[in-house]
Steps between C-alpha positions, in 0.01 A plus 500: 500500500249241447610456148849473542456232738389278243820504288785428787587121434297264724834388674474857607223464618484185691857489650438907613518476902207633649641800723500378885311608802858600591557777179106594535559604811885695455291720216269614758619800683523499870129755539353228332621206646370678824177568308448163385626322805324730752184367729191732397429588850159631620469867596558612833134598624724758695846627653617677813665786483871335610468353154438835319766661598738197417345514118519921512862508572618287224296704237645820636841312488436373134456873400789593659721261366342540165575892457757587200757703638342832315238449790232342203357226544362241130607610164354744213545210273246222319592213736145237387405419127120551621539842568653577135311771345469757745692829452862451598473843719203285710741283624723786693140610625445177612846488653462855656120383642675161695744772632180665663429221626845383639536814668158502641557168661798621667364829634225294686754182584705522844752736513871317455838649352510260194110616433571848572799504245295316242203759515740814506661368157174373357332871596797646306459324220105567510538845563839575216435234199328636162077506539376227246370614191151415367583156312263506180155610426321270649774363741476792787662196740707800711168617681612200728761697568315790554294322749707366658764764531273762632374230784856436605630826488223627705619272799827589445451894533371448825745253653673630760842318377513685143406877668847645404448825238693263282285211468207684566549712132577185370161314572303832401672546164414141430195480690338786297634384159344194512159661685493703204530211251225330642268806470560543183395168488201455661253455261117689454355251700707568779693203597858296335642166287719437311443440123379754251228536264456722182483801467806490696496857646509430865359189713171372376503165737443463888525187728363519829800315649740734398329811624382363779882450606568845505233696657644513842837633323366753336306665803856468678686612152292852573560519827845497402490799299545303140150626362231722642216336205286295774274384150776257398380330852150587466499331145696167605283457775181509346640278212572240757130533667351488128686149481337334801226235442226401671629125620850682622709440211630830316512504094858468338369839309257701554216398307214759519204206418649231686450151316652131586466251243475214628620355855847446470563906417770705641279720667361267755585451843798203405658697213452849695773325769800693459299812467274535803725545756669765345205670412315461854880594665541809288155641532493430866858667582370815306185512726239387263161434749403211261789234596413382871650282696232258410628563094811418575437186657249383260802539258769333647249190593443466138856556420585188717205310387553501153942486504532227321391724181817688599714196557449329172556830286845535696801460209260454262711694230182617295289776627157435607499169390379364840170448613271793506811723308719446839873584373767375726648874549209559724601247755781697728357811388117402645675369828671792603212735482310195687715561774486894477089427517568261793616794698215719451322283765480507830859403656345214638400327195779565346769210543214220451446653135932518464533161608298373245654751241853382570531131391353616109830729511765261682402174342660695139789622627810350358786388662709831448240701657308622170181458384299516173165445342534589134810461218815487685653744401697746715310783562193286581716349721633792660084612522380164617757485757432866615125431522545199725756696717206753588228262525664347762609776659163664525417205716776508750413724789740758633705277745506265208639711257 
């Protein structure tokens, strides 16, 4: 463009009206005028509970009025040029793992018709739509599914509202189906991700996030009858344990000779911030002796301490480009297991550690009532939105809820 400049006729180029303040702003769309007119306001150092439940009933409401009428929520489809070159089967796993999620949010939200209908489709559509399908060799993107499927299904069986013989074969068709994916996924070291490496015969890469998620699920998935193998536990627990580090950050993998090059590494306390909580929540829930009360605190103080290495990853739309490797797909994700550590504590500590959890999950909620923290796109928004649904309901106290 820079060369053809140079041959339009300087009358062209001297009589061309520069565009107005008027036609700059008309090519902005309204999102951004907001963004760009908006006062950057200071965070909230907390917020009552009144407040909460103001913010949690227009995020249930968002993913109620956002349900297709086949009771799904997103679409299967690529919707964001930065997530070209995954396997076009990852994003129905993708879609399928937000529905998880949607439905989870709804089984813990306050009971109401609209909510009720919107679960009851969303359930069938869990429980009666094809299982993904591994994506690619090294794109194994439907263990999220997996995951996620088995945790929600789980609360589901055991739900007094979905009891019937009817929906109860329904959840333990699916419930097993995906339970058995995700052993026969679990790889030699004992825990789960989500990528692939050669030689391509079954899993050969763990996270501790990831497994640490479903420990409590899969003590209550054999309870339930879905698998009598307690070393699929045994294994994922002791993966997650291998993962802790002495300062209270947990690896992204399991490393057997720990190293950290350098100061700004992933596997520090900063970039271990949408890990920690999971990983203290899910051993402590399974009865691991290790994770005190004292634990847990020490990790949510230095999950509050050091949040602005969560804010500034938010919607960044590559990966672990953040400070110490923060990606912004942590940020809803590390909040609501923040507020499932939260109420490990005493019940008298608890709504001084909520308060101050809250305003980092109101103050990026949109308008409509949804929320995000990485690439718009609609089944992160259906995720995001379903994360900061239970976050803030975890905080609300019975009478509240």
């Amino acid at each position: 463009m820079r060369f053809l400049a140079v041959t339009l006729p300087i009358s062209l180029l001297v009589l061309a009206p520069a565009p107005s303040a008027q036609a700059e702003a008309d090519d902005l769309s309204e999102a951004t005028r907001e963004i760009r007119d908006a006062e950057i306001a200071p965070t909230p150092k907390s917020l009552d509970p009144a407040d909460a439940v103001v913010s949690l009933e227009r995020s249930l409401d968002w993913l109620v009025e956002n349900q297709g009428e086949d009771g799904a929520w997103a679409t299967s489809v690529l919707e964001n040029v930065w997530e070209a070159g995954f396997s076009v089967e990852s994003y129905y796993a993708w879609q399928m793992a937000s529905q998880a999620l949607a439905l989870q949010a709804l089984l813990e939200g306050p009971e109401r018709p609209a909510h009720r209908a919107a679960l009851e489709r969303g359930l069938e559509w869990l429980t009666t739509a094809r299982l993904p399908r591994r994506g690619s060799d090294w794109d194994i993107d439907y263990v999220w599914t997996q995951l996620l499927g088995v945790a929600v299904l789980t609360r589901a069986a055991i739900d007094p509202r979905f009891a019937s013989e009817e929906w109860q074969e329904k959840i333990l068709a699916r419930g097993r189906a995906f339970y058995e994916m995700l052993e026969a996924h679990q790889a030699p070291e004992g825990g789960w991700a989500y990528y692939d490496s050669p030689p391509y015969t079954r899993a050969t890469w763990s996270t501790s996030f990831c497994t640490a998620l479903i420990l409590p699920s899969l003590l209550m998935a054999q309870e339930l009858g879905w698998s009598d193998d307690r070393a699929v536990f045994d294994r994922a627990l002791l993966y997650v344990q291998r993962c802790a580090l002495p300062e209270g950050a947990y690896a992204y993998s399991l490393d057997p000779v720990p190293r950290i090059s350098g100061g700004e590494h992933i596997n520090r306390v900063k970039g271990s911030l949408g890990r920690t909580q999971v990983c203290n929540w899910g051993r402590a829930v399974v009865g691991d002796p290790k994770i005190t009360e004292d634990v847990i605190r020490e990790g949510l103080e230095d999950f509050f301490e050091n949040h602005q290495f969560l804010d500034v990853a938010r919607m960044r739309p590559v990966p672990h480009e953040a400070y110490y490797a923060n990606a912004g797909y942590f940020y809803l994700f590390a909040h609501y297991y923040a507020a499932l550590c939260i109420n490990l504590l005493p019940s008298d500590e608890r709504e001084s550690w909520h308060a101050r959890l809250r305003p980092h999950l109101t103050k990026i909620q949109y308008a409509d009532g949804s929320s995000t923290d990485f690439l718009g796109t609609g089944y992160l928004v259906v995720a995001s939105t379903a994360y900061s649904a239970m976050a803030l309901r975890a905080g609300l106290g019975a009478s509240e809820r």
